[in-house]
N, C-alpha and C positions, 0 to 999 in steps of 0.2 A: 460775142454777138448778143444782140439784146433778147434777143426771142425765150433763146432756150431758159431765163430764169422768168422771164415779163410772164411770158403768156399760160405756163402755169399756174401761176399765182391768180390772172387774173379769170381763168376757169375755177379755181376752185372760193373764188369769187363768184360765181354764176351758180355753181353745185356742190353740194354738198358733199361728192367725192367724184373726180373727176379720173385718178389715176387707174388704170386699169390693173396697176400692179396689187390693188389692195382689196383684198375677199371682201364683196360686201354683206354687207350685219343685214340679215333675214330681217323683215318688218316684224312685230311681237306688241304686243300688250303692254310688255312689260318697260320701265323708266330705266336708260344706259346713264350711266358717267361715262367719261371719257377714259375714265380705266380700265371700266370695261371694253369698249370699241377697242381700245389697243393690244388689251389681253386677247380681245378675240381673234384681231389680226393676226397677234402672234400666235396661240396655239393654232389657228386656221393653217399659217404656213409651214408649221411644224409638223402637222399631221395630215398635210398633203403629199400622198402618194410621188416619189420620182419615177423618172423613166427607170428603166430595170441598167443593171448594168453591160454595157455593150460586150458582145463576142470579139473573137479576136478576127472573124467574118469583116465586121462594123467597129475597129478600134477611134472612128474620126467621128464618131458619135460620143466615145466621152469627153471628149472638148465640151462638146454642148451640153454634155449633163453636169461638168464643173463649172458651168459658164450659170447654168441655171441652180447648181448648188449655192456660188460664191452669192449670186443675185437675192437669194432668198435669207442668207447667211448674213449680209451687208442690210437689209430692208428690217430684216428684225433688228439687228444694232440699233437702227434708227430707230424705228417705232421706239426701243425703250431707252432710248438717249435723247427722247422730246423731239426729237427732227421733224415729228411729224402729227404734233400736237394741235398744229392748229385746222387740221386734215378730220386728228379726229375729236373734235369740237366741232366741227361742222355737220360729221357722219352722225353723230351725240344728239348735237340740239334737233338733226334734222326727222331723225330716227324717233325722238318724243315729242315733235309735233303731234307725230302719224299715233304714236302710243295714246298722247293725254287726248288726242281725239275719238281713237277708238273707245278708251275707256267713260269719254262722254264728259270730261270735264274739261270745256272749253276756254276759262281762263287760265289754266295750265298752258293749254294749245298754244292760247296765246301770247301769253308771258314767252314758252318757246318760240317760238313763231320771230318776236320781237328779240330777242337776245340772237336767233339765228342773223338775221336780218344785221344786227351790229355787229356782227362776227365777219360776215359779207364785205358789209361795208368797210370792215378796217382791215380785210386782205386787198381788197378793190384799192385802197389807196395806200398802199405798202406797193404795193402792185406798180401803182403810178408812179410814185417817189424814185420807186427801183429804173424804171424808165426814165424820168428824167434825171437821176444821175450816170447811167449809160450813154443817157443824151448828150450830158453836159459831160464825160470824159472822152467821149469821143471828140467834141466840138473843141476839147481842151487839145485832146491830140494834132487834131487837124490844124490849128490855130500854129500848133508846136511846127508843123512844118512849111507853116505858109513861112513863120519867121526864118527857120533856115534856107526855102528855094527865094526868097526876099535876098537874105543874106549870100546868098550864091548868084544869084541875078547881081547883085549888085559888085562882087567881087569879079563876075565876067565884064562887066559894063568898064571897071578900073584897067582890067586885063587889056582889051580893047581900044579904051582910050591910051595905053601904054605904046601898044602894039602901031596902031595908028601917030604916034607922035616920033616914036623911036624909027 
């Protein structure tokens, strides 16, 4: 289905972190890289507290705390296998707008400001791209089976004229 990769992409296109799976970076003074925003992510879900372990009362409660082990286990992979690099490049520049602002140095601001803004713009049309080649495989799909109920139309159409002459 198109949605479930489009419409991601094209929010974190609008904001600068849009997934709710990801801690966000406390506003600060101080200038992020983007190594840092991932370092943070990661020690963030590292040292976040689990539910405690279920009694043998509630054994259908540890499902959900390997369900939210495996989740947090999988997310950190990602962050540090780039999966989610351009998530935090967005959190980064969006994060030292708010910093070279507070610190009062406005073409900073804006320099970030303008590099967010391009960062936007070339998930926005990654975004698009991604759509319309779901567009155009689906269309390819569909196309595939006009040809084969064509070719079946027209193998009953033979059938018929057989049946009718015989």
């Amino acid at each position: 289905m198109i949605f479930h990769r489009v419409i991601p992409l094209f929010l974190s296109a609008l904001a600068p972190l849009t997934a709710a799976e990801f801690p966000c970076v406390p506003g600060s003074d101080r200038v992020l890289s983007t190594t840092e925003v991932k370092n943070f992510w990661v020690n963030h879900l590292q040292n976040q507290p689990l539910a405690p372990k279920p009694t043998r009362l509630h054994p259908e409660q540890e499902e959900s705390r390997q369900r939210e082990i495996s989740r947090r286990r999988g997310l950190i992979q990602a962050i540090r296998s780039g999966q989610h690099d351009i998530a935090a490049r967005l959190v980064c520049l969006s994060h030292n707008v708010e910093a070279w602002t507070r610190q009062g140095d406005e073409a900073k601001a804006f320099e970030a400001e303008r590099q967010l803004l391009l960062v936007r713009e070339h998930v926005a049309k990654i975004a698009t791209l991604e759509a319309q080649r779901e567009a155009a495989v689906k269309l390819g799909e569909a196309a595939g089976r006009v040809i084969e109920m064509d070719a079946e139309l027209q193998r009953l159409k033979q059938l018929e004229a057989t049946l009718v002459q015989g």
